[in-house]
Each structure stands twice: as C-alpha cells, then as structure tokens.
C-alpha positions in Angstrom: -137.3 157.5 -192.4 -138.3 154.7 -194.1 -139.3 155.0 -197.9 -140.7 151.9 -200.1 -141.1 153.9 -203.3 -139.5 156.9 -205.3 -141.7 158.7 -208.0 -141.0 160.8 -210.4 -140.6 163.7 -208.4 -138.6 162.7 -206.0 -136.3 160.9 -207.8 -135.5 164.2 -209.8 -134.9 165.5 -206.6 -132.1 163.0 -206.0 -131.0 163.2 -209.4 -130.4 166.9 -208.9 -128.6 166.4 -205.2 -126.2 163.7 -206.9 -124.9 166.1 -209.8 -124.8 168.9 -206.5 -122.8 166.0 -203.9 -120.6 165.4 -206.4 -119.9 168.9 -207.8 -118.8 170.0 -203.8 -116.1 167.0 -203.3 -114.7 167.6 -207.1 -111.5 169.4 -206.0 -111.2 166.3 -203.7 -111.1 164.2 -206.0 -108.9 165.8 -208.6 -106.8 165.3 -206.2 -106.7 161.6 -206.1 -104.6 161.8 -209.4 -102.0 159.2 -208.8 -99.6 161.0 -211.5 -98.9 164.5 -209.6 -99.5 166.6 -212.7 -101.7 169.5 -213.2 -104.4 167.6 -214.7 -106.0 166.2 -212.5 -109.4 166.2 -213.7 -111.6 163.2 -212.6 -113.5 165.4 -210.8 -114.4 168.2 -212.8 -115.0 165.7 -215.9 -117.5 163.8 -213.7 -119.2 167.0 -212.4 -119.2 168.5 -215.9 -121.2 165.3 -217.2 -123.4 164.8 -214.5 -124.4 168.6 -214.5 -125.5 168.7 -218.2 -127.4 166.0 -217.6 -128.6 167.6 -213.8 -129.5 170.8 -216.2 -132.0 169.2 -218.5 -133.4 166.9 -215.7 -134.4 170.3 -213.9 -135.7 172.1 -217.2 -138.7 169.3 -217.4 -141.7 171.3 -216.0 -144.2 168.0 -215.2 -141.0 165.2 -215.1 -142.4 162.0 -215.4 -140.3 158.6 -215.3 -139.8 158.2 -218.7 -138.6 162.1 -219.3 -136.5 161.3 -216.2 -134.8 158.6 -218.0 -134.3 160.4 -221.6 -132.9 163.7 -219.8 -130.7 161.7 -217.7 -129.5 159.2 -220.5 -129.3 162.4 -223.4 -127.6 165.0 -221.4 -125.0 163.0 -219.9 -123.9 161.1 -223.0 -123.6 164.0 -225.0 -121.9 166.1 -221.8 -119.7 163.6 -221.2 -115.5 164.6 -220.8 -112.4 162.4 -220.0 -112.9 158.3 -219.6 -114.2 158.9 -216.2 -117.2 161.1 -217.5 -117.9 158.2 -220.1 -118.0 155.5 -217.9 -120.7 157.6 -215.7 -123.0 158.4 -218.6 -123.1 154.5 -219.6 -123.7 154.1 -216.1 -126.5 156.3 -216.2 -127.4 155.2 -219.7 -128.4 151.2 -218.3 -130.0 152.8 -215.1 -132.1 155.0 -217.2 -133.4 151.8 -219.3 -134.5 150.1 -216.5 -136.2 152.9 -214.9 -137.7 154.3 -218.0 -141.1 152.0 -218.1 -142.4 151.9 -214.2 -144.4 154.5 -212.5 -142.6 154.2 -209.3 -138.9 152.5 -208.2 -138.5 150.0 -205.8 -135.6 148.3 -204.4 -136.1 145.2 -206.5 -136.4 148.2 -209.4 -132.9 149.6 -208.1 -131.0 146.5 -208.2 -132.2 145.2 -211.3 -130.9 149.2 -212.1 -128.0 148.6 -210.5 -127.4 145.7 -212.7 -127.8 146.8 -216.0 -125.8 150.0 -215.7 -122.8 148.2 -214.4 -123.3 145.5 -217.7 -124.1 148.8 -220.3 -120.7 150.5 -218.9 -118.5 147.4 -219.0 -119.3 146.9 -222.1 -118.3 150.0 -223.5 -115.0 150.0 -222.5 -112.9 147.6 -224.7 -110.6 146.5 -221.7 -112.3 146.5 -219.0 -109.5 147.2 -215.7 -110.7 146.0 -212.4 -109.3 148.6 -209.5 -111.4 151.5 -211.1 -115.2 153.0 -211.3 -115.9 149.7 -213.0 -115.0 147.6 -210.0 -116.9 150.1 -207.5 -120.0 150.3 -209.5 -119.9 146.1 -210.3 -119.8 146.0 -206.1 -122.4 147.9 -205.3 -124.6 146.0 -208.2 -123.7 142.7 -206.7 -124.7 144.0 -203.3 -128.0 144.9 -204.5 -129.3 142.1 -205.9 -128.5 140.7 -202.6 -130.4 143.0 -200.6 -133.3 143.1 -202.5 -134.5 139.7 -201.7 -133.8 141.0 -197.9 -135.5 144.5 -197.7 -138.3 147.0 -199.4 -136.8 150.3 -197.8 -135.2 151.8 -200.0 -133.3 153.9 -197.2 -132.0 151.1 -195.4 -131.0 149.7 -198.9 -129.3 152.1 -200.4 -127.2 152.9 -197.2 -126.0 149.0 -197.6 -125.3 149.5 -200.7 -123.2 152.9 -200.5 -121.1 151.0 -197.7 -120.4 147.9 -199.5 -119.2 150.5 -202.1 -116.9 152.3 -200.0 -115.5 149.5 -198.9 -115.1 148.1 -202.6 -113.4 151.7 -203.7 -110.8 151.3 -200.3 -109.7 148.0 -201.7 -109.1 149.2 -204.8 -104.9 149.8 -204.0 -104.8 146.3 -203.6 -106.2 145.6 -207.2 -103.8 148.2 -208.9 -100.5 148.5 -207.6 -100.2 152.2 -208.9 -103.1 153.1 -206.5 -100.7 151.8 -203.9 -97.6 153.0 -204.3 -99.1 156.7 -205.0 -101.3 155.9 -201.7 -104.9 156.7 -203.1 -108.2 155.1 -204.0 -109.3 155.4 -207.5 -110.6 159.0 -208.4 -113.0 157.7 -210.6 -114.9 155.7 -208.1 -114.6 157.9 -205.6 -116.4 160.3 -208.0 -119.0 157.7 -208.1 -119.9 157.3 -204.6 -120.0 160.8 -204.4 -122.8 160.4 -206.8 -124.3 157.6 -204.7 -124.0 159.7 -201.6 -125.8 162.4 -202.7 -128.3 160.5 -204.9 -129.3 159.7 -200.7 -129.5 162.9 -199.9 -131.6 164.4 -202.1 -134.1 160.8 -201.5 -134.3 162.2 -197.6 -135.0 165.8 -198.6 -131.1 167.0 -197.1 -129.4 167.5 -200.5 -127.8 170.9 -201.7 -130.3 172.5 -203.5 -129.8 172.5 -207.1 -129.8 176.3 -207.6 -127.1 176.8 -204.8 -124.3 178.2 -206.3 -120.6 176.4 -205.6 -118.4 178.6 -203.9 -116.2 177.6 -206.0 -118.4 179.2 -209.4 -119.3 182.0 -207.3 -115.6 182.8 -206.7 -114.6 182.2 -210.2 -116.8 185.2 -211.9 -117.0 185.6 -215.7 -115.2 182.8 -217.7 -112.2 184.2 -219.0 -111.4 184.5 -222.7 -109.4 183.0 -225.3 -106.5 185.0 -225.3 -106.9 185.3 -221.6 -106.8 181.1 -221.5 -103.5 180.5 -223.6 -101.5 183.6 -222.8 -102.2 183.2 -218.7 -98.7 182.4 -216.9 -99.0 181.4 -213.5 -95.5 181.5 -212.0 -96.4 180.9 -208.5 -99.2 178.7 -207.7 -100.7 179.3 -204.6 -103.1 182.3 -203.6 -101.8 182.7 -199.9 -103.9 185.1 -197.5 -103.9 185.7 -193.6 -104.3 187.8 -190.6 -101.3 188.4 -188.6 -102.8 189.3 -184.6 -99.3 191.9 -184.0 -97.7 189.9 -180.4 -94.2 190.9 -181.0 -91.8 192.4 -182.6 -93.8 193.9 -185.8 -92.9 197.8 -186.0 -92.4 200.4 -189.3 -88.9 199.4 -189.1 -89.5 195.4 -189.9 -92.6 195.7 -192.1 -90.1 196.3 -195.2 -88.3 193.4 -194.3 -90.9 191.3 -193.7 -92.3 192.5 -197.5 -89.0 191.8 -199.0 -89.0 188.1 -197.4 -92.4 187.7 -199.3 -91.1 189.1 -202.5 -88.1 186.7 -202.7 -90.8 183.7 -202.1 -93.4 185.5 -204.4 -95.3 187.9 -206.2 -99.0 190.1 -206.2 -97.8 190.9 -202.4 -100.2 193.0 -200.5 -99.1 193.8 -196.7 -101.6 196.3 -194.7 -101.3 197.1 -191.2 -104.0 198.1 -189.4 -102.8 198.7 -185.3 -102.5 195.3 -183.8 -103.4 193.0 -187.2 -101.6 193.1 -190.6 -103.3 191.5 -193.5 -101.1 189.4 -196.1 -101.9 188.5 -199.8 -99.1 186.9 -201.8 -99.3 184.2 -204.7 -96.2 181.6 -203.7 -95.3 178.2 -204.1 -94.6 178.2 -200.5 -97.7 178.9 -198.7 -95.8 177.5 -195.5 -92.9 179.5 -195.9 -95.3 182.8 -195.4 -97.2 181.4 -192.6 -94.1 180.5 -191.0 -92.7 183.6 -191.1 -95.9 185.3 -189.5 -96.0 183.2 -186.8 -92.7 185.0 -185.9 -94.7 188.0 -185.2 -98.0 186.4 -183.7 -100.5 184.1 -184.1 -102.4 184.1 -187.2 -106.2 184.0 -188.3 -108.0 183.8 -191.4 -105.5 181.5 -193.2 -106.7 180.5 -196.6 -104.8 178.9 -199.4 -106.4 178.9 -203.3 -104.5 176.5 -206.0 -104.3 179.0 -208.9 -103.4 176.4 -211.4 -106.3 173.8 -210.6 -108.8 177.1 -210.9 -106.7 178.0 -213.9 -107.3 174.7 -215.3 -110.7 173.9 -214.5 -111.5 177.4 -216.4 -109.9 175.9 -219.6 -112.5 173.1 -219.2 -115.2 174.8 -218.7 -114.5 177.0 -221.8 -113.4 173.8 -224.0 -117.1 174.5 -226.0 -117.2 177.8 -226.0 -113.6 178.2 -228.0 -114.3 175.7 -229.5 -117.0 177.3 -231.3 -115.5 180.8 -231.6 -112.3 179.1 -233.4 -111.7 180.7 -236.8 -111.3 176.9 -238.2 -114.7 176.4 -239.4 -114.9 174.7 -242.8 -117.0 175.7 -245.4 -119.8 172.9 -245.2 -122.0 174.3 -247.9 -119.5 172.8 -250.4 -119.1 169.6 -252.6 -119.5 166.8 -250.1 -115.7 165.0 -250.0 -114.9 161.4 -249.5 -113.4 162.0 -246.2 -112.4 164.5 -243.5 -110.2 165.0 -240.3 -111.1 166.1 -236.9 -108.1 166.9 -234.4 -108.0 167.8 -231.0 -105.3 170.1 -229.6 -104.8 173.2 -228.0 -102.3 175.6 -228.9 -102.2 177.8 -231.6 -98.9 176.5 -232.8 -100.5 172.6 -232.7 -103.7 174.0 -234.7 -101.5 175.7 -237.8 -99.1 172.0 -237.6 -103.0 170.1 -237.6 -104.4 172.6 -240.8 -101.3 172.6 -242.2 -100.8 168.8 -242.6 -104.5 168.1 -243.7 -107.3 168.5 -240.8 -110.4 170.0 -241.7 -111.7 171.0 -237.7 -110.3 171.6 -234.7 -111.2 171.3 -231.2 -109.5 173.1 -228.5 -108.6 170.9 -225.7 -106.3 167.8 -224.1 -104.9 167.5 -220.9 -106.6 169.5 -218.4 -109.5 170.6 -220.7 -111.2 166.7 -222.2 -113.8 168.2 -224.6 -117.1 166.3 -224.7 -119.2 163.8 -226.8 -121.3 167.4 -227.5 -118.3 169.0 -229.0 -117.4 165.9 -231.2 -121.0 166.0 -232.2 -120.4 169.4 -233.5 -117.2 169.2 -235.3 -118.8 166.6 -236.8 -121.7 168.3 -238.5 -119.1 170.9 -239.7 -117.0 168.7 -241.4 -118.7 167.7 -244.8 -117.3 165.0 -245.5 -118.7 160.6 -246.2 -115.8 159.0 -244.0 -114.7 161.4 -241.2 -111.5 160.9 -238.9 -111.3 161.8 -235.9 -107.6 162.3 -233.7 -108.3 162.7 -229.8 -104.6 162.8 -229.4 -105.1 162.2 -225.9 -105.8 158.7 -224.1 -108.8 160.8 -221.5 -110.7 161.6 -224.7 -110.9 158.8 -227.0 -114.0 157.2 -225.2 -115.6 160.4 -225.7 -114.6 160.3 -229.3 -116.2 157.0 -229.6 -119.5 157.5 -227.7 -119.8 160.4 -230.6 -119.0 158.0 -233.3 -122.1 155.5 -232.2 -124.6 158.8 -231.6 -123.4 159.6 -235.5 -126.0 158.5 -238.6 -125.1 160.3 -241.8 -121.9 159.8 -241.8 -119.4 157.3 -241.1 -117.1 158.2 -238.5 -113.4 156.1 -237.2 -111.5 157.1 -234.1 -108.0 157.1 -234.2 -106.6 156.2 -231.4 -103.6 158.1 -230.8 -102.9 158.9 -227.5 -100.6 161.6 -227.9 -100.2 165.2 -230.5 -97.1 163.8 -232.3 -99.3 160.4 -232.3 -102.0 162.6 -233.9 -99.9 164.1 -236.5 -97.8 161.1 -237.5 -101.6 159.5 -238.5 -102.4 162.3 -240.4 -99.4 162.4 -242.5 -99.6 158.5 -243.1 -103.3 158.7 -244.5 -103.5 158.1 -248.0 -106.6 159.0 -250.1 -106.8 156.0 -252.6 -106.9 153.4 -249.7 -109.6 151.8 -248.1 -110.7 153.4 -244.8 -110.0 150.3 -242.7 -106.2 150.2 -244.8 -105.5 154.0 -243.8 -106.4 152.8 -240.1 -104.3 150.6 -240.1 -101.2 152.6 -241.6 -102.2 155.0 -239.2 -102.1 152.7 -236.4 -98.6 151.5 -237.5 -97.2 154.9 -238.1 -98.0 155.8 -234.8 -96.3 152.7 -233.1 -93.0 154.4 -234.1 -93.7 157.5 -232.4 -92.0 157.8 -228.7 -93.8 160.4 -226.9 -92.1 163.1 -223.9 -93.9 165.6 -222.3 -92.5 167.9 -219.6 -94.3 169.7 -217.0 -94.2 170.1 -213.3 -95.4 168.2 -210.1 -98.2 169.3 -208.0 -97.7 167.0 -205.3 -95.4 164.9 -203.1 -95.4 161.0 -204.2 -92.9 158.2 -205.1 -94.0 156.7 -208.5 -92.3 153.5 -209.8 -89.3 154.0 -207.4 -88.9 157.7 -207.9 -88.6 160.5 -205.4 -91.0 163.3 -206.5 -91.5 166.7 -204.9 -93.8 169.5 -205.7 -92.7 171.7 -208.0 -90.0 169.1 -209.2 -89.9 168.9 -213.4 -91.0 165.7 -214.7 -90.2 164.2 -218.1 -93.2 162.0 -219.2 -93.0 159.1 -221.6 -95.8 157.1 -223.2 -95.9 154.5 -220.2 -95.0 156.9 -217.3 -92.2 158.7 -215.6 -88.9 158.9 -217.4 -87.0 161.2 -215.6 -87.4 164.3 -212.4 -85.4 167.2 -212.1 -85.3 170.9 -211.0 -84.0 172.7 -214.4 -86.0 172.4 -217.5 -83.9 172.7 -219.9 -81.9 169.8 -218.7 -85.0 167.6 -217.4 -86.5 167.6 -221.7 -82.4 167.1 -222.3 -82.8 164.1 -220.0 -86.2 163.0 -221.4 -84.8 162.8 -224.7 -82.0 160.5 -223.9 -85.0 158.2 -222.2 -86.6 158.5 -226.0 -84.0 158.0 -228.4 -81.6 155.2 -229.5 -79.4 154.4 -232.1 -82.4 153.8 -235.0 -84.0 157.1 -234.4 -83.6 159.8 -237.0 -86.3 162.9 -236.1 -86.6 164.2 -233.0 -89.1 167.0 -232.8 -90.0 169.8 -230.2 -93.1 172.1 -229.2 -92.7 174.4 -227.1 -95.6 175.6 -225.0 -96.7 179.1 -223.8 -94.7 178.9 -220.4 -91.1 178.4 -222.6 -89.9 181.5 -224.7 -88.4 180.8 -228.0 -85.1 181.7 -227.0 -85.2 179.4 -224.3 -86.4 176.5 -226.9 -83.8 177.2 -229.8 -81.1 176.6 -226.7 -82.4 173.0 -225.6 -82.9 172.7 -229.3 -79.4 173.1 -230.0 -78.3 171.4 -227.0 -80.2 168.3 -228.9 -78.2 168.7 -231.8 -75.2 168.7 -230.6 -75.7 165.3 -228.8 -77.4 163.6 -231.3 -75.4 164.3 -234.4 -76.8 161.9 -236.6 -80.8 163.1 -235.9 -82.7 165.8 -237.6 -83.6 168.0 -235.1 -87.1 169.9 -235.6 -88.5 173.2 -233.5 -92.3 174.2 -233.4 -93.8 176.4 -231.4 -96.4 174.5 -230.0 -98.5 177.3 -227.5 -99.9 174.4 -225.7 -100.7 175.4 -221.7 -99.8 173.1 -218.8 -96.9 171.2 -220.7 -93.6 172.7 -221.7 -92.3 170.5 -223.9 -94.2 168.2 -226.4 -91.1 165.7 -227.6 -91.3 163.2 -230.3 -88.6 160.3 -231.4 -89.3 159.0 -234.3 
C-alpha cells in the first residue's frame, strides 16, 4: 500500500491503534525494569498517558487536524504518570504543533514532526540522559529528515523510520552500562516504538480496534477499593493453573499427597479430578515446582501462569485518582486565602497522619508502583488555597509530572520540591520556615534533604546481577539512594544490614516505617535490634502502611 497523505480521519485512526499497540506489549515492557522490584511500571505509565489522550481523541465527533492536535497535546499532558509518561506527552506535545495548522500530513510534514517533538521533550528534561526514550525518539527524528528528501510514501517511510529506531533502542546497553549488566533495552523506548508500531498499524487499517477490550481489563473486573488496595497481602505471587492428562501413577491414594506437596509450596489450592484429567489451581512462588510435579503423573495442558503482584500493582495505578479524590484530606478552600500551602505525595495511612501532622495541607495517594498524574497534581492544586504552593513528589518517577503541573498552573505560584524519597519529603517539610522567602525555604529544603540517607526494603521479582551482586527472585533487597546496598533471604536481618550501609559515626536519628506486609511486632524487634547496635542513635518507629516496601529507613 502506498499512502502520500493522512487526513484527519485517518490519522485519528492511527492515533487510536498507537495508544491500543502499546497498551497489549505493556506487561512486556514492565518487564524491562533493570532494578527487579515490583515496580516496574514503564509500561502501564505510558499506556495510562497515551490512553487519556487516545480517550478524548475518540470523543471528537467531526475530528479535524487542529482538534486532533489539541486532544492529543491536552489529554496526554494532563494524563501523564512516572518520567516515562512525561517524556511521551512532550513528545506528543511538539508533534501536535507541527501538525496542528495543515489539512493533510506528508512525509516532509512528519519529519519536520519528528523534529520538533524530539527538541519540545529534550527540553523539558533538565539533564537530558542519552541510552533512554530521548535517544530512541532523537534517532528516529534524525532518520526522518533524511528520508524525506528521498520518498513521499508515507508507508515506505515510516517503516524506515521504525527500523532505524529499533535499531537505536538495541544499542541503547552500550550507552548505559546498567542496561547491560541487567541485559535489557530501555523500557522507556521500547514503550515508544510500541507507539510507533502501532501508529502503522492503524495508517494500513490492521490496528486493534480502539473499543476492543485488553484481556488484561477484561480479566481484572471492578477496580478494587481502598481498603481492598492497602490491606491486600499477597504471600505467594504467582496464579498457577493446569491440566494434568492422568498417564501414571495418579489414584485416590496419591491425590492427598500430591495436595499436601502443593500446600507446602502454596496456598488457594484447588485439585479436581475428573477420570483421566485433574485440574490444578494454586497461587505459588514456584510455578515450576507444581508443573514439575505434574509431569510426574502425565503430560500437562492448559498451563497458564498470572503475576498477582504486577496485576496487584497495576490496580493501585489505575485507582491512584480515584483515592485520591475519595481521601478524607480535603482542605477547606472556601477559607482566608494563606501565603502558602503543601502538597505531598504518599501512600499509606501511617505516611499521610506523619505528612498532616508535620504541616501538609493535601495529599495524594501514590509512589512506587502507583505515579499519580499531571491531572491529579492539577487537582490538589485547586484544593489547596493557598499564594505560594509546595509540592513534595517524594518519589524521583513523579517529579516531572509535578513540574509539567507547575507550568499548566496560572493563579497561583507553584515550586516542586525535589525530593526523591518520603523521609526526603518530610525532612523539607519540617525545614520550611514561614518568614523566609520562597526561593530561601527551597533552598533550606534542598539542604535538609542532602542529610537524609534513604533504605527501602522489598523483594526481587526477577533473576539479575546488578553492580556485582547475585540477585534471585524472591531474594530481599535493601535499597539506598543510589542503588543496591545489600540482598538477603530474612527481612529482619536484610533492613539490619541496610542500616549498617546507611549509618556512620556522625549520624544521630535513624527512623523506621513499617509497611502493611510487616506486623508491629515484627517492627518493634528490628527496632530494638537497631538500638542495641547503635547505642549512641535515637531510634524512631512509625507505622508507615505503605504497600510494596517493607521498610522505609532514614539516617539522618
């Protein structure tokens, strides 16, 4: 097919396939994380940001170029989550200005396109990393202009341009060595030719259709609720099923055996026989270790195999708005306007009643595994009444969505802190003083938060060597501000261990939240396990309720 135009219809029909390409390969690409923690979530912050802008592209009635654009630009930038989602709405931000004012797009329209998204997006991000989206989306721009001078299909130009891509994302281990060592190509631009790829397909009519619903949403059913979100524990992570076809040695007397070996692997264990099959449910952390043992009894059919934690997670994204919205920490905006107010992101219950407690006037529920978007810092801003508002992201995958808020905001002035961490977050807020200048408290904050060494413990998801160490799924890892500190199988002594990595002879506080997964009785031990080796340290306890992470652990 050859095609030497797009209008507007058709190019809302590849607008639609792109958000739909990339929303199929998003568990793939989660999956690209180099650190091997459950958040993962390139993908499903890409998808998210592409889809609200994919939603009010296929609202417009009589789309037009210009309507195109504005839907395209609007809903992305405002439904954009985690730096990767950022990045894809500035991309989509220079296309859209390029492509607003012409009645139909060329080739010479795409590159010039091309072009200016790649320059809008590097310019939003203050340091720029080569090895990333960046780099992938730079390459294909580059290619582009080159092509255009050499072609008016669009087809045959747009397939150049997704292979010089590809091969621009492959080499992308060679310009970061942590891509490398943890063997993958950068999520983010893999999330991008996703985009590209289906962008294609929807040009030659072979796109998904835009009201096919994901197997993965169909699955899902009705979002769960808050209490549902922060009190889930998922012990074993693995929804394991299959079909055992009965060969040998299966009979009344071995079934309870063979339901015993699953229990001591698992739990939720459902074994029916039905004459020469037997069906098997169990949630594991082994899914091999109950294949395994079926094959012992016959082949096996039907084998499927559902990550309970990535669904688990991908929920608490998903419902990032909607609790947000439903928290009781709305302020009272119909009062006196004050000089200045504070935003903070967390999740936990525990972190939200440290965050009121200590001075912030909104919260938003979300960090790791659930980035909330420009849209939700839009709204926390309009509740907080306030001249001068603050904003903590408290997470380094959110602070370029707290920014792209800051330049959509009008009435109000609004400054990003940049802390990367909750204890980061908490340290600022303490610092601020009200009789200084706004750019004076920034700067306190800034240096109070340079004294803060960050831990986090949770587990691994994956097999990988990172910075010389050994890691295996399910191993604990201890987490510092610059990566790995430490790996280990027991908990308790893992944060033990991650502490040591934290502290040194200057530090004086060392403070502990404890998430949902840890009970207190179980945090009060490590806590006094603390004290005992660090003597001359004040050694604080919190119940932090925060999923995902175990331990939240500050030196100070």
């Amino acid at each position: 097919m050859v095609i030497k135009s797009v209008d507007a219809e058709r190019l809302r029909e590849a607008v639609l396939a792109a958000a739909k390409g990339l929303e199929a390969k998003k568990e793939w690409i989660n999956e690209l994380n180099v650190f091997p923690v459950p958040d993962g979530d390139t993908g499903t912050n890409m998808t998210m940001t592409i889809m609200a802008a994919a939603k009010e592209v296929a609202a417009l009635r009589e789309p037009s170029m210009a309507s195109i654009a504005k839907a395209l630009s609007s809903g992305s930038l405002r439904g954009a989550r985690g730096n990767s989602g950022v990045i894809l709405s500035q991309l989509f931000r220079g296309f859209t200005k390029e492509i607003a004012s012409v009645d139909a797009i060329t080739v010479t329209t795409l590159a010039n396109a091309f072009t200016r998204a790649t320059e809008t997006a590097y310019k939003a991000v203050m340091k720029p990393k080569e090895g990333t989206i960046l780099t992938v989306a730079k390459g294909m721009a580059d290619k582009a202009v080159e092509l255009a001078v050499q072609t008016d299909d669009i087809v045959a130009f747009m397939e150049q341009v997704i292979a010089h891509g590809d091969y621009v994302l492959s080499q992308t281990p060679e310009m970061l060595p942590v891509l490398k060592q943890a063997g993958v190509v950068d999520s983010g631009g893999q999330g991008l030719m996703q985009v590209m790829k289906g962008g294609l397909d929807g040009l030659l009519g072979n796109g998904i259709p835009f009201d096919e619903e994901s197997p993965k949403t169909a699955k899902q059913g009705p979002a769960a609720g808050r209490g549902d979100l922060e009190t889930s524990d998922i012990r074993y992570g693995y929804c394991t099923e299959f079909i055992i076809n009965i060969e040998k040695g299966y009979d009344a007397k071995e079934e309870p055996k063979f339901k015993a070996f699953l229990e001591s692997i698992g739990d939720s264990i459902v074994v029916v026989s039905d004459e020469d099959i037997v069906k098997v449910h169990v949630h594991t952390n082994h899914p091999g270790l109950a294949f395994e043992r079926g094959l012992t009894y016959g082949s096996l059919s039907r084998m499927k195999v559902d990550n309970m934690r990535e669904e688990h997670n991908e929920r608490l994204i998903q419902n990032a708005s909607q609790i947000a919205e439903e928290a009781d920490t709305e302020p009272d905006t119909a009062g006196p306007r004050k000089p200045y107010g504070f935003i903070a992101v967390s999740a936990g219950s525990g972190l939200g009643e440290i965050f009121k407690g200590i001075g912030a006037d909104y919260l938003i529920e979300g960090g790791q595994t659930m980035n909330p978007s420009t849209e939700d810092m839009l709204n926390a801003v309009e509740k907080v009444n306030a001249d001068v508002v603050y904003i903590l992201p408290n997470n380094s995958n959110i602070i370029l969505a707290a920014e792209q808020a800051a330049g959509l905001v009008t009435n109000k002035r609004i400054l990003v802190v940049p802390s990367r961490t909750v204890p980061q977050g908490m340290a600022a807020l303490i610092s601020f003083l009200p009789d200084l200048s706004p750019e004076e408290n920034m700067e306190s904050m800034k240096a109070e938060m340079s004294r803060i060494r960050t831990g986090q413990i949770t587990y691994a998801v994956r097999d990988t060597t990172i910075d010389g160490i050994e890691i295996r799924q399910g191993d604990i890892m201890g987490i510092g501000d610059s990566g790995i500190l430490t790996t280990g199988h027991i908990l308790a002594d893992t944060a033990l261990e991650t502490v040591r990595r934290l502290a040194d002879e200057e530090s004086e506080l060392i403070s502990i939240y404890y998430g949902t997964d840890v009970a207190a009785e179980e945090a009060e031990a490590l806590a006094e396990r603390i004290r005992e080796e660090f003597a001359d340290c004040e050694v604080e306890l919190n119940e932090g309720g925060q999923p995902v992470y175990y331990y939240l652990l500050s030196v100070e």
